[in-house]
N, C-alpha and C positions, 0 to 999 in steps of 0.2 A: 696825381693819379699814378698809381702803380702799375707797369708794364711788365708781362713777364719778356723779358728779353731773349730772343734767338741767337744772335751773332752780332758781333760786331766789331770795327777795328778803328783806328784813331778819328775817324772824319763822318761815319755813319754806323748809324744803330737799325737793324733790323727786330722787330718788337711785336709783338701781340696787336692785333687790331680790336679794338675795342667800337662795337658798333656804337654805341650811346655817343661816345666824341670824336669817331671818327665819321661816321654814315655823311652829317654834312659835307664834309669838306667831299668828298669821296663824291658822291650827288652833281657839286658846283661842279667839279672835273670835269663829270661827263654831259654839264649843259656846255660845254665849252667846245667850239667848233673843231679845231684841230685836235682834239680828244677822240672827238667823233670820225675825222676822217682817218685817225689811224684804230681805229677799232671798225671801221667802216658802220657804225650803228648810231642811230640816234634814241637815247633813251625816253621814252616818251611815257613815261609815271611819275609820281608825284614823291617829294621829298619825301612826305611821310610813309609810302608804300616802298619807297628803297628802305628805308630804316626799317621795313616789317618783313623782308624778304629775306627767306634763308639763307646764308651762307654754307652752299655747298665746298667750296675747293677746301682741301685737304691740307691745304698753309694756305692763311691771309694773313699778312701783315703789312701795317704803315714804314714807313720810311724816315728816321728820324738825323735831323744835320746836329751832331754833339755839340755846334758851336753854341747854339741857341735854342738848343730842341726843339725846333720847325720842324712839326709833320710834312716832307715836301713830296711823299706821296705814298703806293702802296703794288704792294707784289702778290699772285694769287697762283698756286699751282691748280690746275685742275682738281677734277673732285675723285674720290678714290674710285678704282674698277673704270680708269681711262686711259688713256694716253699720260706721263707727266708732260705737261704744257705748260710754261712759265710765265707768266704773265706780266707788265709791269706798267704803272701810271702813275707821270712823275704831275704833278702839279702844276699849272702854267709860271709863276714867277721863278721856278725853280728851275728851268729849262733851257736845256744847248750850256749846260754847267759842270757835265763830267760827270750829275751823279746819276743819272739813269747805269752807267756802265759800270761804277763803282757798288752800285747797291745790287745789280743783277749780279756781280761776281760773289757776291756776300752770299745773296740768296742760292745759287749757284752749289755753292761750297754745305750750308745747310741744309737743302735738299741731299744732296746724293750722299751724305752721312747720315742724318734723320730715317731717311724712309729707305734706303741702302738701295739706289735706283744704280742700275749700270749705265743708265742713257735718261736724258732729260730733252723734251722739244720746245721751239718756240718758232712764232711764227710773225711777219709782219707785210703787210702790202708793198705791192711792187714800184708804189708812188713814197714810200716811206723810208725816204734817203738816211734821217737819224734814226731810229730803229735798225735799218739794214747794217750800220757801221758799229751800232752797239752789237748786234750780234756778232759780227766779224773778231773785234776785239775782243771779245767772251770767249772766244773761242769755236763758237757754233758752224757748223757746216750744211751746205746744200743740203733736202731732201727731197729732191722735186717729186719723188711720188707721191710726197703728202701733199702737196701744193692744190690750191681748190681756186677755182674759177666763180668768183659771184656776182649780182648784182651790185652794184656801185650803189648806197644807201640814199642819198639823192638823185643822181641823173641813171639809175636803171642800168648804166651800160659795164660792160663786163670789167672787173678788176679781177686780180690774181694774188690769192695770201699765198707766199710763200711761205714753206716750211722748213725749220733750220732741227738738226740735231747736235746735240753735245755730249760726249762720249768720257762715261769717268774713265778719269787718269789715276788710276792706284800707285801711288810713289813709297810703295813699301820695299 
């Protein structure tokens, strides 16, 4: 299959998502518990109704390792006329492996040339020690006033998404 490609540099490929062969994998992720608890959501529809659902965000793409072209996961910005909020879900075997931060800096650098954003946001719960350190590394910074208070998607009791912003850097 032919991908149109976004960006990419010696170790990952950021690429087109293709719902026909990527929807499964993308589905398994989020029946996957620690999926869930860093999205605080349990998706509760059927393979085949994720594969028939729109794709609103304004970039989706897989995540591709050049060693072997393993899909090991995918990145989604919001949908147009929102916040840019960046998204990212790395695959379970693929994980605590360096590339969650390596392909958000990809994704990173693509967004704010593509769509010419001055600022880019992301956000991750306050139980989500690797999310918090890939943001760090990225560069992203506190934004507590976006920060939202929810229910914890199992036990009901209050969790906190934080929200980070990351500010282009014009090196002209």
């Amino acid at each position: 299959m032919e991908r149109k490609i976004y960006i990419s540099n010696d170790e990952l490929t950021i690429a087109e998502y293709c719902n026909d062969f990527d929807a499964e994998a993308n589905y398994n992720c989020w029946q996957d518990h620690d999926t869930q608890k860093g999205y605080n959501y349990k998706m509760a529809i059927t393979l085949e109704a994720f594969k028939n659902r729109p794709i609103r965000s304004r970039f989706q793409s897989v995540i591709i390792r050049k060693s072997d072209n393993a899909v090991i996961g995918t990145i989604s910005m919001s949908p147009e006329n929102s916040l840019p909020d960046l998204a990212i879900m790395i695959y379970p075997p693929y994980r605590k492996q360096g590339y969650g931060t390596k392909a958000f800096t990809l994704a990173l650098q693509y967004c704010f040339n593509k769509f010419n954003l001055d600022r880019i946001y992301a956000g991750c719960y306050e139980t989500n020690a690797a999310s918090l350190k890939m943001l760090t590394v990225c560069g992203f910074i506190p934004h507590p006033e976006g920060n939202e208070v929810e229910k914890h998607f199992e036990t009901g009791a209050p969790i906190t998404q934080l929200d980070f912003v990351k500010y282009r850097v014009d090196t002209k």
